[in-house]
C-alpha positions as CSV (number, residue, x, y, z in Angstrom):
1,X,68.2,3.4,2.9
2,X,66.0,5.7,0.1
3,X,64.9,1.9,-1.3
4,X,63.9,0.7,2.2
5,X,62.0,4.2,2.5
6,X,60.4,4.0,-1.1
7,X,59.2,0.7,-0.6
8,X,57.9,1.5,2.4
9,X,56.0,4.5,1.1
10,X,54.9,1.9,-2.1
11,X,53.7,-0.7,0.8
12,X,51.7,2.1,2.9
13,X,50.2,3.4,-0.3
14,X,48.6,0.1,-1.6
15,X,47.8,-0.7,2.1
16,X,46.1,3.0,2.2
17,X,44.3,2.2,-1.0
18,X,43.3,-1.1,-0.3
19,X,41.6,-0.1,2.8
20,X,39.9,3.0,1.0
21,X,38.3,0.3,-1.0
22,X,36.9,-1.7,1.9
23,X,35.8,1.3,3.6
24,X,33.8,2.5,0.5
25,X,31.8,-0.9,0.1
26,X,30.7,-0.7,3.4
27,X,29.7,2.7,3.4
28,X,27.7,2.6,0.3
29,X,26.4,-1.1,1.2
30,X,25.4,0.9,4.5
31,X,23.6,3.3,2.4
32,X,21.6,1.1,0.7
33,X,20.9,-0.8,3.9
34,X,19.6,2.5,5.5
35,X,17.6,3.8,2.4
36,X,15.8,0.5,2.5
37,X,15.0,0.6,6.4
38,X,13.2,4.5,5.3
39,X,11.1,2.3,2.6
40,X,10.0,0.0,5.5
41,X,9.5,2.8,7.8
42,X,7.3,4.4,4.8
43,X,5.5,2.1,4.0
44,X,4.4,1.1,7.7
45,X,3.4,4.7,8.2
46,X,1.3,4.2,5.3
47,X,-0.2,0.8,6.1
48,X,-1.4,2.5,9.2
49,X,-3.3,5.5,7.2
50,X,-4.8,2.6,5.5
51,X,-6.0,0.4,8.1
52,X,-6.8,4.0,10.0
53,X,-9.6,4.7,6.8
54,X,-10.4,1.2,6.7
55,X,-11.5,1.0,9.9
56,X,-13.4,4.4,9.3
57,X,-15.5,2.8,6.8
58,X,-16.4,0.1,8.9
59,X,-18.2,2.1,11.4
60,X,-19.9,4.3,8.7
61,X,-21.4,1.5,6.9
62,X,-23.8,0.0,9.6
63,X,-25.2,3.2,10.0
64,X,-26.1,3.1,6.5
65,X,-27.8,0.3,6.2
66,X,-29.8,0.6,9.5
67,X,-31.0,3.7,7.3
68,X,-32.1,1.5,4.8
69,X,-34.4,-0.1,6.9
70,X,-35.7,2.9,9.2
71,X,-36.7,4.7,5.7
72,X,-38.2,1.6,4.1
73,X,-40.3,1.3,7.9
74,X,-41.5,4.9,7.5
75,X,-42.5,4.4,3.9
76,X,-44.6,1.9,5.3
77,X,-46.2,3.9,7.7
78,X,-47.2,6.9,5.7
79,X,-48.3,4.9,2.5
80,X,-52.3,5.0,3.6
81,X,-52.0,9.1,4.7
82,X,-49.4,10.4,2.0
83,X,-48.2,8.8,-0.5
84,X,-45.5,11.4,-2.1
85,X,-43.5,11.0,1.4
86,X,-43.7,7.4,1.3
87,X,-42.3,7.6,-1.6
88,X,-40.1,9.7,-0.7
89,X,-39.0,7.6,2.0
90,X,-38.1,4.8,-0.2
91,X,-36.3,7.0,-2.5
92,X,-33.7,7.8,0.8
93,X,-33.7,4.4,1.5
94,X,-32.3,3.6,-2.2
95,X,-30.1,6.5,-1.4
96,X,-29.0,5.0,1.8
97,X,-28.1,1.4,0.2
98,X,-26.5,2.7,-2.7
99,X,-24.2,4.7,-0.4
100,X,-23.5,1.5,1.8
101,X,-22.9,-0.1,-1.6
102,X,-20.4,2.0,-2.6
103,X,-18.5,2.3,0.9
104,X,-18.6,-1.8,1.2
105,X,-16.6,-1.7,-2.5
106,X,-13.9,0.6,-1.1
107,X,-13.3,-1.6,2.1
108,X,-12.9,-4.1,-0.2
109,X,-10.4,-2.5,-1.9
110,X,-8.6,-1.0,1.3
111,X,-9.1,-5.0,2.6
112,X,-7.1,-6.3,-0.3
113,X,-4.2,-3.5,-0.4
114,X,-3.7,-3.8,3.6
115,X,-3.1,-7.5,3.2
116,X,-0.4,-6.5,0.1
117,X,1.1,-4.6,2.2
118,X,1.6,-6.9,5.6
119,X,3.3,-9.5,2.8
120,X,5.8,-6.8,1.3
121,X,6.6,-5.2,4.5
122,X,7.2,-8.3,5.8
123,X,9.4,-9.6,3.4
124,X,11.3,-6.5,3.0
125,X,12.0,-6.4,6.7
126,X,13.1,-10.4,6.3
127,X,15.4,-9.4,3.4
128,X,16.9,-6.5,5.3
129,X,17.6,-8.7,8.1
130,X,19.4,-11.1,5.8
131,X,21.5,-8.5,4.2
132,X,22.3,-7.0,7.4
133,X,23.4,-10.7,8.5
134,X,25.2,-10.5,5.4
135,X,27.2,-7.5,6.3
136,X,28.4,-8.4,9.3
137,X,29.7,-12.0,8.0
138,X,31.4,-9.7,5.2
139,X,32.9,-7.3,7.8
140,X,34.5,-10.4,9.4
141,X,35.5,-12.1,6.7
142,X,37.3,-8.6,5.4
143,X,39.1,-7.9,9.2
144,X,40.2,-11.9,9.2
145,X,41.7,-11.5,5.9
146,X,45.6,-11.7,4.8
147,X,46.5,-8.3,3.9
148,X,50.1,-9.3,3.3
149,X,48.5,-11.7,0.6
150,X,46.4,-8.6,-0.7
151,X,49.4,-6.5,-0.5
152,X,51.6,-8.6,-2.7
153,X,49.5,-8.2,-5.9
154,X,49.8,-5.5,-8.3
155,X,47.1,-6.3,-10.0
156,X,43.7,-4.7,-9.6
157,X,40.6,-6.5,-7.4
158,X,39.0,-8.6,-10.0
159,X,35.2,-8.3,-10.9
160,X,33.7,-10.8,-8.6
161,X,33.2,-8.1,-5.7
162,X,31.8,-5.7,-7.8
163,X,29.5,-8.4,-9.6
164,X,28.5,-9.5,-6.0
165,X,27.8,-5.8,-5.3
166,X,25.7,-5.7,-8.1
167,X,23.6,-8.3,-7.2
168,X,22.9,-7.2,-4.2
169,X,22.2,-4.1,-5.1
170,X,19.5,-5.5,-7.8
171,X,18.1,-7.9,-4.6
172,X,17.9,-4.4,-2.4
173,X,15.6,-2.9,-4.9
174,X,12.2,-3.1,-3.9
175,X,8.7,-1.0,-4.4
176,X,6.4,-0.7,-1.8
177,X,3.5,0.0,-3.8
178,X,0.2,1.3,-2.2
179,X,-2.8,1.5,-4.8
180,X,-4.0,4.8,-5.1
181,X,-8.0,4.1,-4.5
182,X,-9.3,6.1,-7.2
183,X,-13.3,6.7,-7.2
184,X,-14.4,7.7,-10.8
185,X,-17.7,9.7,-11.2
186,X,-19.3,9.8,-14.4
187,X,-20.6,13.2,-15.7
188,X,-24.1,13.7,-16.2
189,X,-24.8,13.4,-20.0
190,X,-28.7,13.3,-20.0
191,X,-30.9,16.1,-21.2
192,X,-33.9,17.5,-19.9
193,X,-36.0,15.3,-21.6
194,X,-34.3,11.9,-21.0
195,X,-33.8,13.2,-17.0
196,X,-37.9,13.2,-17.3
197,X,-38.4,9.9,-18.6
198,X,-36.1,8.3,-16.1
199,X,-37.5,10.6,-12.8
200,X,-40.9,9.7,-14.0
201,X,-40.4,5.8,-14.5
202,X,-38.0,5.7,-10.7
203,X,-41.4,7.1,-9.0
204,X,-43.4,4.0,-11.2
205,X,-40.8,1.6,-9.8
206,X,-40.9,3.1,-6.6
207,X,-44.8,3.5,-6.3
208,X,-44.7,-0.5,-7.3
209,X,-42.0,-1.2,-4.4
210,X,-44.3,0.3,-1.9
211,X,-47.5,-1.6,-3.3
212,X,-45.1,-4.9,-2.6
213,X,-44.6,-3.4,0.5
214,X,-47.9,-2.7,1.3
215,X,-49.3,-6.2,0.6
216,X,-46.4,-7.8,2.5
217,X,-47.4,-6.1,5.8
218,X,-51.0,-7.1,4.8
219,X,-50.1,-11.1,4.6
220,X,-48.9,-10.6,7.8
Protein backbone atom coordinates (compact mmCIF):
# COMPACT_ATOMS: atom_id res chain seq x y z
CA UNK A 1 0.00 0.00 0.00
CA UNK A 2 3.07 2.78 1.08
CA UNK A 3 4.58 1.79 -2.70
CA UNK A 4 1.23 2.49 -4.42
CA UNK A 5 1.11 5.76 -2.19
CA UNK A 6 4.76 6.81 -2.90
CA UNK A 7 4.43 6.31 -6.45
CA UNK A 8 1.55 8.14 -6.52
CA UNK A 9 3.07 11.11 -4.71
CA UNK A 10 6.32 10.59 -7.28
CA UNK A 11 3.64 10.69 -10.33
CA UNK A 12 1.70 13.92 -8.91
CA UNK A 13 5.07 15.58 -8.29
CA UNK A 14 6.51 15.32 -11.90
CA UNK A 15 2.88 15.98 -13.12
CA UNK A 16 2.97 19.17 -10.66
CA UNK A 17 6.32 20.17 -11.99
CA UNK A 18 5.75 19.52 -15.47
CA UNK A 19 2.82 21.81 -15.51
CA UNK A 20 4.83 24.55 -13.40
CA UNK A 21 6.91 24.51 -16.50
CA UNK A 22 4.22 25.13 -19.04
CA UNK A 23 2.68 27.62 -17.04
CA UNK A 24 5.91 29.67 -16.73
CA UNK A 25 6.54 29.82 -20.63
CA UNK A 26 3.39 31.11 -21.15
CA UNK A 27 3.44 33.59 -18.58
CA UNK A 28 6.78 35.04 -19.46
CA UNK A 29 6.03 34.56 -23.36
CA UNK A 30 2.78 36.62 -22.21
CA UNK A 31 5.09 39.16 -20.83
CA UNK A 32 6.97 39.76 -23.64
CA UNK A 33 3.86 39.71 -25.79
CA UNK A 34 2.39 42.56 -23.54
CA UNK A 35 5.69 44.65 -23.14
CA UNK A 36 5.76 44.78 -26.91
CA UNK A 37 1.96 45.85 -27.39
CA UNK A 38 3.24 49.19 -24.74
CA UNK A 39 6.16 49.74 -27.51
CA UNK A 40 3.41 49.86 -30.25
CA UNK A 41 1.09 51.85 -28.12
CA UNK A 42 4.30 54.26 -27.57
CA UNK A 43 5.28 54.71 -30.35
CA UNK A 44 1.73 55.53 -31.93
CA UNK A 45 1.34 58.09 -29.22
CA UNK A 46 4.46 59.50 -30.51
CA UNK A 47 3.80 59.29 -34.30
CA UNK A 48 0.80 61.37 -33.42
CA UNK A 49 2.98 64.29 -31.62
CA UNK A 50 4.90 64.11 -34.78
CA UNK A 51 2.39 64.39 -37.42
CA UNK A 52 0.60 66.93 -34.71
CA UNK A 53 4.02 69.43 -35.16
CA UNK A 54 4.29 68.53 -38.68
CA UNK A 55 1.22 69.62 -39.53
CA UNK A 56 1.95 72.90 -37.35
CA UNK A 57 4.68 73.68 -39.62
CA UNK A 58 2.68 73.47 -42.49
CA UNK A 59 0.33 76.25 -41.72
CA UNK A 60 3.17 78.44 -40.42
CA UNK A 61 5.19 78.30 -43.48
CA UNK A 62 2.70 79.96 -46.05
CA UNK A 63 2.43 82.74 -43.98
CA UNK A 64 6.07 83.17 -44.22
CA UNK A 65 6.47 83.37 -47.52
CA UNK A 66 3.46 85.54 -48.35
CA UNK A 67 5.73 87.86 -46.06
CA UNK A 68 8.38 87.57 -48.35
CA UNK A 69 6.46 89.07 -50.95
CA UNK A 70 4.32 91.81 -49.03
CA UNK A 71 7.91 93.17 -47.77
CA UNK A 72 9.67 92.94 -51.07
CA UNK A 73 6.11 94.95 -52.55
CA UNK A 74 6.64 97.61 -49.87
CA UNK A 75 10.30 98.01 -50.58
CA UNK A 76 9.09 98.80 -53.83
CA UNK A 77 6.86 101.33 -52.92
CA UNK A 78 8.93 103.43 -50.64
CA UNK A 79 12.29 103.18 -52.71
CA UNK A 80 11.57 106.84 -54.55
CA UNK A 81 10.48 108.65 -50.88
CA UNK A 82 12.83 106.67 -48.37
CA UNK A 83 15.24 104.67 -49.13
CA UNK A 84 16.56 103.39 -45.49
CA UNK A 85 12.82 101.73 -45.13
CA UNK A 86 12.97 100.19 -48.37
CA UNK A 87 15.67 98.77 -47.41
CA UNK A 88 14.58 97.94 -44.60
CA UNK A 89 11.80 96.20 -46.05
CA UNK A 90 13.96 93.98 -47.99
CA UNK A 91 16.01 93.13 -45.13
CA UNK A 92 12.51 91.59 -43.36
CA UNK A 93 11.77 90.03 -46.41
CA UNK A 94 15.32 88.11 -46.30
CA UNK A 95 14.26 87.56 -42.66
CA UNK A 96 11.00 86.23 -43.68
CA UNK A 97 12.50 83.55 -46.37
CA UNK A 98 15.21 82.49 -44.36
CA UNK A 99 12.73 81.60 -41.60
CA UNK A 100 10.43 79.75 -44.29
CA UNK A 101 13.82 78.13 -45.22
CA UNK A 102 14.54 76.81 -42.08
CA UNK A 103 10.81 75.58 -41.15
CA UNK A 104 10.57 73.81 -44.86
CA UNK A 105 13.99 71.82 -43.65
CA UNK A 106 12.40 70.60 -40.46
CA UNK A 107 9.09 69.36 -42.26
CA UNK A 108 11.41 67.60 -44.16
CA UNK A 109 12.79 65.98 -41.52
CA UNK A 110 9.44 65.38 -39.48
CA UNK A 111 8.23 64.08 -43.39
CA UNK A 112 10.88 61.41 -43.45
CA UNK A 113 10.71 60.24 -39.62
CA UNK A 114 6.71 60.00 -39.82
CA UNK A 115 6.97 57.68 -42.77
CA UNK A 116 9.79 55.52 -40.52
CA UNK A 117 7.55 55.29 -38.20
CA UNK A 118 4.20 54.10 -40.19
CA UNK A 119 6.75 51.13 -41.59
CA UNK A 120 8.01 50.03 -38.00
CA UNK A 121 4.73 50.37 -36.33
CA UNK A 122 3.36 48.52 -38.88
CA UNK A 123 5.54 45.75 -38.92
CA UNK A 124 5.77 45.49 -35.23
CA UNK A 125 2.01 45.20 -35.03
CA UNK A 126 2.26 42.40 -38.00
CA UNK A 127 4.90 40.56 -35.88
CA UNK A 128 2.86 40.73 -32.76
CA UNK A 129 0.03 39.37 -34.54
CA UNK A 130 2.17 36.40 -35.70
CA UNK A 131 3.53 35.62 -32.31
CA UNK A 132 0.25 35.95 -30.73
CA UNK A 133 -0.97 33.37 -33.66
CA UNK A 134 1.94 31.60 -32.45
CA UNK A 135 0.83 31.33 -28.93
CA UNK A 136 -2.29 30.12 -29.35
CA UNK A 137 -1.08 27.14 -31.80
CA UNK A 138 1.50 26.44 -28.84
CA UNK A 139 -1.19 26.48 -26.16
CA UNK A 140 -3.01 23.84 -28.24
CA UNK A 141 -0.35 21.92 -29.16
CA UNK A 142 0.76 21.80 -25.09
CA UNK A 143 -3.21 20.91 -23.88
CA UNK A 144 -3.33 18.07 -26.85
CA UNK A 145 -0.22 16.59 -25.71
CA UNK A 146 0.50 13.05 -24.04
CA UNK A 147 1.28 13.72 -20.50
CA UNK A 148 1.56 10.01 -19.69
CA UNK A 149 4.39 10.06 -22.45
CA UNK A 150 5.83 13.29 -20.62
CA UNK A 151 5.36 11.60 -17.38
CA UNK A 152 7.28 8.52 -18.14
CA UNK A 153 10.70 10.27 -18.60
CA UNK A 154 13.10 11.05 -15.87
CA UNK A 155 15.00 12.93 -17.79
CA UNK A 156 15.01 16.64 -17.96
CA UNK A 157 13.16 18.75 -21.10
CA UNK A 158 15.85 18.92 -23.59
CA UNK A 159 17.12 22.40 -25.04
CA UNK A 160 15.03 22.67 -28.08
CA UNK A 161 12.22 24.71 -26.08
CA UNK A 162 14.44 26.84 -24.41
CA UNK A 163 16.40 27.50 -27.81
CA UNK A 164 12.93 28.15 -29.51
CA UNK A 165 12.33 30.58 -26.54
CA UNK A 166 15.34 32.25 -27.25
CA UNK A 167 14.62 32.92 -30.61
CA UNK A 168 11.69 34.27 -30.14
CA UNK A 169 12.65 36.32 -27.60
CA UNK A 170 15.64 37.79 -30.00
CA UNK A 171 12.60 38.23 -32.91
CA UNK A 172 10.39 40.20 -30.01
CA UNK A 173 13.18 42.68 -29.62
CA UNK A 174 12.56 45.69 -31.46
CA UNK A 175 13.31 49.65 -31.21
CA UNK A 176 11.04 52.06 -32.17
CA UNK A 177 13.29 54.78 -32.76
CA UNK A 178 12.01 58.37 -33.23
CA UNK A 179 14.92 60.90 -34.31
CA UNK A 180 15.37 63.52 -31.95
CA UNK A 181 15.16 66.74 -34.38
CA UNK A 182 17.92 68.57 -33.13
CA UNK A 183 18.33 72.37 -34.39
CA UNK A 184 22.04 73.50 -33.91
CA UNK A 185 22.78 77.27 -33.59
CA UNK A 186 26.14 78.51 -34.13
CA UNK A 187 27.49 81.06 -31.66
CA UNK A 188 28.37 84.31 -32.82
CA UNK A 189 32.24 84.54 -33.21
CA UNK A 190 32.60 87.86 -35.10
CA UNK A 191 34.04 91.02 -33.60
CA UNK A 192 33.03 94.45 -33.79
CA UNK A 193 34.96 95.06 -36.62
CA UNK A 194 34.17 92.08 -38.88
CA UNK A 195 30.20 92.57 -37.76
CA UNK A 196 30.83 96.18 -39.60
CA UNK A 197 32.26 94.93 -42.67
CA UNK A 198 29.49 92.41 -43.15
CA UNK A 199 26.35 95.02 -42.00
CA UNK A 200 27.88 97.50 -44.30
CA UNK A 201 28.32 95.13 -47.45
CA UNK A 202 24.40 93.34 -46.63
CA UNK A 203 22.95 97.17 -47.04
CA UNK A 204 25.44 97.30 -50.61
CA UNK A 205 23.74 94.01 -51.63
CA UNK A 206 20.54 95.09 -50.47
CA UNK A 207 20.66 98.63 -51.98
CA UNK A 208 21.62 96.66 -55.42
CA UNK A 209 18.47 94.24 -54.92
CA UNK A 210 16.27 97.15 -54.82
CA UNK A 211 18.01 98.95 -57.88
CA UNK A 212 17.04 95.32 -59.68
CA UNK A 213 13.92 95.86 -58.30
CA UNK A 214 13.39 99.16 -59.24
CA UNK A 215 14.28 98.70 -62.96
CA UNK A 216 12.14 95.53 -63.12
CA UNK A 217 8.96 97.55 -62.30
CA UNK A 218 10.30 100.18 -64.76
CA UNK A 219 10.43 97.52 -67.87
CA UNK A 220 7.11 96.90 -67.04
Amino acid sequence: MSILKRLSTTLISRFDQVVTGIENHDAVIQASLDEMSNKIAKAKIALNRACRERDRLKTEIEPQLNNVQRWRERAVSCAQSDEAKALECLRRSHCCENQAAAMQKTLDEYERSIETMIVKIKSSEQHLAEMKQKLTLMRARQATSNVNSTLSTTNPPNGDVEKMLDETFTRWEMNIHHDDIITLECPDTMDAMEREFITQEQQNDLRNELSALLAKEEQQ
